[in-house]
Short mmCIF file of the C-alpha atoms (twelve columns), coordinates in Angstrom:
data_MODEL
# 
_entry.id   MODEL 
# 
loop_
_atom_site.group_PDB 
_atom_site.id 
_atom_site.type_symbol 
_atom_site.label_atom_id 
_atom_site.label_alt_id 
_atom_site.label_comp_id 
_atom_site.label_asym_id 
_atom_site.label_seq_id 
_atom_site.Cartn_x 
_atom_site.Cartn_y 
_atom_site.Cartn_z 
_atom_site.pdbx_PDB_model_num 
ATOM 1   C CA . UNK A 1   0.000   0.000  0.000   1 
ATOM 2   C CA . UNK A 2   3.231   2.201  0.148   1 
ATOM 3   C CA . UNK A 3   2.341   3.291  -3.703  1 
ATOM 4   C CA . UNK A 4   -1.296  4.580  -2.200  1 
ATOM 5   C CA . UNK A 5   1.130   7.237  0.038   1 
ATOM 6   C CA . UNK A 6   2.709   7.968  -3.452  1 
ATOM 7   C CA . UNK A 7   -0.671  8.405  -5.058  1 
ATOM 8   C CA . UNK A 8   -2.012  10.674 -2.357  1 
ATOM 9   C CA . UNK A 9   1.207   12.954 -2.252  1 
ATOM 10  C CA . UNK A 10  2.543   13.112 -5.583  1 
ATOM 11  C CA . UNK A 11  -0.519  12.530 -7.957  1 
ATOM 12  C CA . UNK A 12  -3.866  14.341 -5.991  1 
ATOM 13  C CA . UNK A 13  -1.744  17.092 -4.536  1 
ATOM 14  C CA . UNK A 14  0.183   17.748 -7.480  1 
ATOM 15  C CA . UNK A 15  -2.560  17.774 -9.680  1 
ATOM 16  C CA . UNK A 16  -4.406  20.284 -7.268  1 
ATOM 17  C CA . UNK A 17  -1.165  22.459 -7.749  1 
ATOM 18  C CA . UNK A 18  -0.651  21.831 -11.463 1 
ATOM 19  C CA . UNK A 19  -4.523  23.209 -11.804 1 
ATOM 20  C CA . UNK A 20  -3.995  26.173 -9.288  1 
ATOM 21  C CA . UNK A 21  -1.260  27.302 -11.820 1 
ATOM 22  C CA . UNK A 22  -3.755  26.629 -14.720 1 
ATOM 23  C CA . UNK A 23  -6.309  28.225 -13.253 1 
ATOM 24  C CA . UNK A 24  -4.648  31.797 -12.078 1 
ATOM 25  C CA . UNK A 25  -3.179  31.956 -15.578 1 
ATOM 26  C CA . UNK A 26  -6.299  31.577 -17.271 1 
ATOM 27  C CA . UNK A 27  -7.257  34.274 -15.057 1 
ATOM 28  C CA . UNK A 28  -4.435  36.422 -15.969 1 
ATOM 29  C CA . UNK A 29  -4.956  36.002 -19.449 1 
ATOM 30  C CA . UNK A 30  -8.585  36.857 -19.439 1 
ATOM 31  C CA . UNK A 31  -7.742  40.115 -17.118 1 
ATOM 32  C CA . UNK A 32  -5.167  41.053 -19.835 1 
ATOM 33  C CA . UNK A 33  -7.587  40.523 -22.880 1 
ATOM 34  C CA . UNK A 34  -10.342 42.689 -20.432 1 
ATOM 35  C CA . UNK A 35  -7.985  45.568 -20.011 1 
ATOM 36  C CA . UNK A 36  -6.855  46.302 -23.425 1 
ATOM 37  C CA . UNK A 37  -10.458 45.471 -25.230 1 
ATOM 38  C CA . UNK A 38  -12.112 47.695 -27.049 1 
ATOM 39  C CA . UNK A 39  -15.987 47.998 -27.235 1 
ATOM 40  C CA . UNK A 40  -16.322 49.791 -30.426 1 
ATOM 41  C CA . UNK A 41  -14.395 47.236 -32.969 1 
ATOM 42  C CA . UNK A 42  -17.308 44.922 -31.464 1 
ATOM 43  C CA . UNK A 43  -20.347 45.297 -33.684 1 
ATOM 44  C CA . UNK A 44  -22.724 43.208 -31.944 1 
ATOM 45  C CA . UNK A 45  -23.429 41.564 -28.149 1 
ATOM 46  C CA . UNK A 46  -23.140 37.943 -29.290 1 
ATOM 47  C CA . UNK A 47  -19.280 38.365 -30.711 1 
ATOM 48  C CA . UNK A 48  -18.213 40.484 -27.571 1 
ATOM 49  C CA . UNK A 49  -19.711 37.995 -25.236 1 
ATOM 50  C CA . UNK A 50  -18.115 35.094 -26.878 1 
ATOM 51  C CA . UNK A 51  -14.617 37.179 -26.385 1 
ATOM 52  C CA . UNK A 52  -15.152 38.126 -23.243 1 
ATOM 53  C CA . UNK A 53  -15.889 34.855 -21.828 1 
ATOM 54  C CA . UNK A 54  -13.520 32.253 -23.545 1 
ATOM 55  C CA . UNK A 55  -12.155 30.332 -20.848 1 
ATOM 56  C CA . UNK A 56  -14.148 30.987 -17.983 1 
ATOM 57  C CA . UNK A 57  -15.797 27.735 -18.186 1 
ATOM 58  C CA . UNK A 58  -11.882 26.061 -17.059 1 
ATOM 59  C CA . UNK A 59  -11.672 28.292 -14.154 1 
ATOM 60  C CA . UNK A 60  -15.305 27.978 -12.614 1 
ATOM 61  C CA . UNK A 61  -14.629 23.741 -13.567 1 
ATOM 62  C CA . UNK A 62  -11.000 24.051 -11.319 1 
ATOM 63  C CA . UNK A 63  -12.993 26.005 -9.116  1 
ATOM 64  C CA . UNK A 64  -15.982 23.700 -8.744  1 
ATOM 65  C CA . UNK A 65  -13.981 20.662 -8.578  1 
ATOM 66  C CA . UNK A 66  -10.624 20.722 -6.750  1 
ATOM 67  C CA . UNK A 67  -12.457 20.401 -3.542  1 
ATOM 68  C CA . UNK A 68  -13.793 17.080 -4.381  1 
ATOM 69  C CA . UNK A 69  -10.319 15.765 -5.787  1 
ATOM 70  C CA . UNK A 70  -8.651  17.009 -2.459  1 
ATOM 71  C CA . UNK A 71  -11.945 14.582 -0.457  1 
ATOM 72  C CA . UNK A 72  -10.924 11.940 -2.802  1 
ATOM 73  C CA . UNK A 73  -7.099  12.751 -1.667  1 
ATOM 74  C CA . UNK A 74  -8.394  12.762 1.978   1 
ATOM 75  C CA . UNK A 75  -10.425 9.078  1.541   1 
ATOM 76  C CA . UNK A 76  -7.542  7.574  0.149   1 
ATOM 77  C CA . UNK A 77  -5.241  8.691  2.960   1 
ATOM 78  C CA . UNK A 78  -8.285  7.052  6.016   1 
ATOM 79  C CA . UNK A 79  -8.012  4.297  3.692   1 
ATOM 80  C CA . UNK A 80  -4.344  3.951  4.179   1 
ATOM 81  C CA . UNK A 81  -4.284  4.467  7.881   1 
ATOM 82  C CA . UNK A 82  -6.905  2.248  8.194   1 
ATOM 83  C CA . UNK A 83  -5.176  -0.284 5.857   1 
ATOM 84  C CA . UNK A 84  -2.186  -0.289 7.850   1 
ATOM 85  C CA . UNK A 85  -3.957  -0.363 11.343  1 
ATOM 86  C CA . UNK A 86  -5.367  -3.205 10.366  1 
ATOM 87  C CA . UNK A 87  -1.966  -5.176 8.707   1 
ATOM 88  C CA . UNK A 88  0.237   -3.956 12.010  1 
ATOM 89  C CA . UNK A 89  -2.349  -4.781 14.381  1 
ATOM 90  C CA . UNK A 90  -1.918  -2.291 17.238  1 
ATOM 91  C CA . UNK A 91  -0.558  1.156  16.306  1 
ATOM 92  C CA . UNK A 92  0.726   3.663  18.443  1 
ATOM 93  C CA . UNK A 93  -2.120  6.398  18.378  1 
ATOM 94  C CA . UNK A 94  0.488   9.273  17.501  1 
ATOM 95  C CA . UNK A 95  1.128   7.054  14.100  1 
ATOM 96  C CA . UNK A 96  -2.660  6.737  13.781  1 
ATOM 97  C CA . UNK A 97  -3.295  10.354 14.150  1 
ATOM 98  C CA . UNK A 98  -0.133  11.367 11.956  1 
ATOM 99  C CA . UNK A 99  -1.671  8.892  9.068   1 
ATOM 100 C CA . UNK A 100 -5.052  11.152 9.566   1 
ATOM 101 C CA . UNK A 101 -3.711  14.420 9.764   1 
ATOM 102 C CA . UNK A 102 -1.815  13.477 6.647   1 
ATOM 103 C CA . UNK A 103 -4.937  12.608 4.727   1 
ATOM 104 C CA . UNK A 104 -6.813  15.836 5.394   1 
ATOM 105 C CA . UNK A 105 -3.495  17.415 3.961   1 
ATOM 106 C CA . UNK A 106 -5.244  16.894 0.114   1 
ATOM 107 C CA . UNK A 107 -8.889  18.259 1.495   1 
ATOM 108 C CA . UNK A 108 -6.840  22.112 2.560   1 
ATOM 109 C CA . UNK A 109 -5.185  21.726 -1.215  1 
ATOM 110 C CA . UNK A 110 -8.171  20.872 -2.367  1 
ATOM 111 C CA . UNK A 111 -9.835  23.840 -0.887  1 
ATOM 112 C CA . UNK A 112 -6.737  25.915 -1.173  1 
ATOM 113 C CA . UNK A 113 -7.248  25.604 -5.144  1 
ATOM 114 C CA . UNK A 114 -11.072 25.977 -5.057  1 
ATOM 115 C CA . UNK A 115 -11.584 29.198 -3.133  1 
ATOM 116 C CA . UNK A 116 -9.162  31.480 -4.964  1 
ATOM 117 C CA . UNK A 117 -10.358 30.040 -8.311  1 
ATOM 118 C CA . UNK A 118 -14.034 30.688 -7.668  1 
ATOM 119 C CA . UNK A 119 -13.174 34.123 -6.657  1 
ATOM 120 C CA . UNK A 120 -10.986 34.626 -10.037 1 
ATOM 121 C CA . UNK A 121 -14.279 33.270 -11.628 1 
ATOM 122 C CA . UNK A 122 -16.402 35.713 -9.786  1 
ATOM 123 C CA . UNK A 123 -14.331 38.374 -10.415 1 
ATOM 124 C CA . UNK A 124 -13.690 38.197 -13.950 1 
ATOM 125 C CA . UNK A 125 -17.566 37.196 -14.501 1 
ATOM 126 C CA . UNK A 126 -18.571 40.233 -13.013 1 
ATOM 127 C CA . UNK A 127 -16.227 42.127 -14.947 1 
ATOM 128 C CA . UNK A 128 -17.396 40.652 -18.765 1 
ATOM 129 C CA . UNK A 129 -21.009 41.701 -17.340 1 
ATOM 130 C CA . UNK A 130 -20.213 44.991 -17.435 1 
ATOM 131 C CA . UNK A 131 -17.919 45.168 -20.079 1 
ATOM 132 C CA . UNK A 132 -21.029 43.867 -22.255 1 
ATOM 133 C CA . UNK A 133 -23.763 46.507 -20.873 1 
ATOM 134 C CA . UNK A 134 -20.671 49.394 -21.296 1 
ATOM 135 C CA . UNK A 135 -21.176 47.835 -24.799 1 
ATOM 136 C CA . UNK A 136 -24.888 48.412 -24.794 1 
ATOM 137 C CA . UNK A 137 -24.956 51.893 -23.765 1 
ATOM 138 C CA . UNK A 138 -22.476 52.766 -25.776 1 
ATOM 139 C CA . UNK A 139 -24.543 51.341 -28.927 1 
ATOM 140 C CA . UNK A 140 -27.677 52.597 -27.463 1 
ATOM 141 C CA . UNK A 141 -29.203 49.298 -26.580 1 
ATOM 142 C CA . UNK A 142 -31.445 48.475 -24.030 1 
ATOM 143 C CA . UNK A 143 -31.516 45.492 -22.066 1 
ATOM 144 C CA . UNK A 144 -34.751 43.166 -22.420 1 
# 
């Protein structure tokens, strides 16, 4: 079960990181296309929106999803512990807890890549929404 510890540390958490980085440069990318757009070379709603929101979908997906592959980092780890409580018989309860507190390691990474890429999400979301009614007052279009 050694290769489950390698699994839990190497391939959950390290995909949780490798997405982070994914994630905030999505983000960065989108803020850079945001600042230097211009609404007028836009000449209707449908083409600015599909600019303004290409890629979004990855972020709100990291977002929406990291926390569950950190739970699934966490359940592996119990499983371990438990695994090798139950091959070693009785455990010393500081190597029981250390097994445990190791496991919950991938649910914080987990969260640690969720929260900021929700807010990146959020963020940028917000900004496209009023990047597109700038557009419509600037065209003279009222929202339905």
């Amino acid at each position: 079960m050694e290769w489950l510890k390698l699994v839990i540390d190497y391939g959950v958490i390290w995909l949780l990181f490798l997405l982070s980085i994914v994630a905030v440069a999505f983000a960065l990318e989108r803020y850079l296309v945001f600042k230097r757009i211009r609404l007028q070379d836009y000449k209707d709603k449908q083409s600015l929106e599909l600019e303004l929101t290409k890629k979004l979908h990855i972020i709100a997906t990291i977002g929406s999803n990291a926390p569950y592959l950190g739970l699934l980092g966490t359940v592996l780890g119990i499983m371990l512990t438990f695994y090798t409580m139950g091959a070693e018989g009785l455990m010393d309860t500081g190597k029981i807890m250390t097994g445990l507190a190791l496991a919950l390691k991938a649910t914080a990474v987990g969260l640690l890549v969720a929260i900021p890429s929700v807010a990146l999400y959020n963020l940028l979301l917000r900004r496209a929404k009023v990047l597109i009614l700038r557009w419509e007052i600037l065209n003279g279009r009222e929202r339905v």
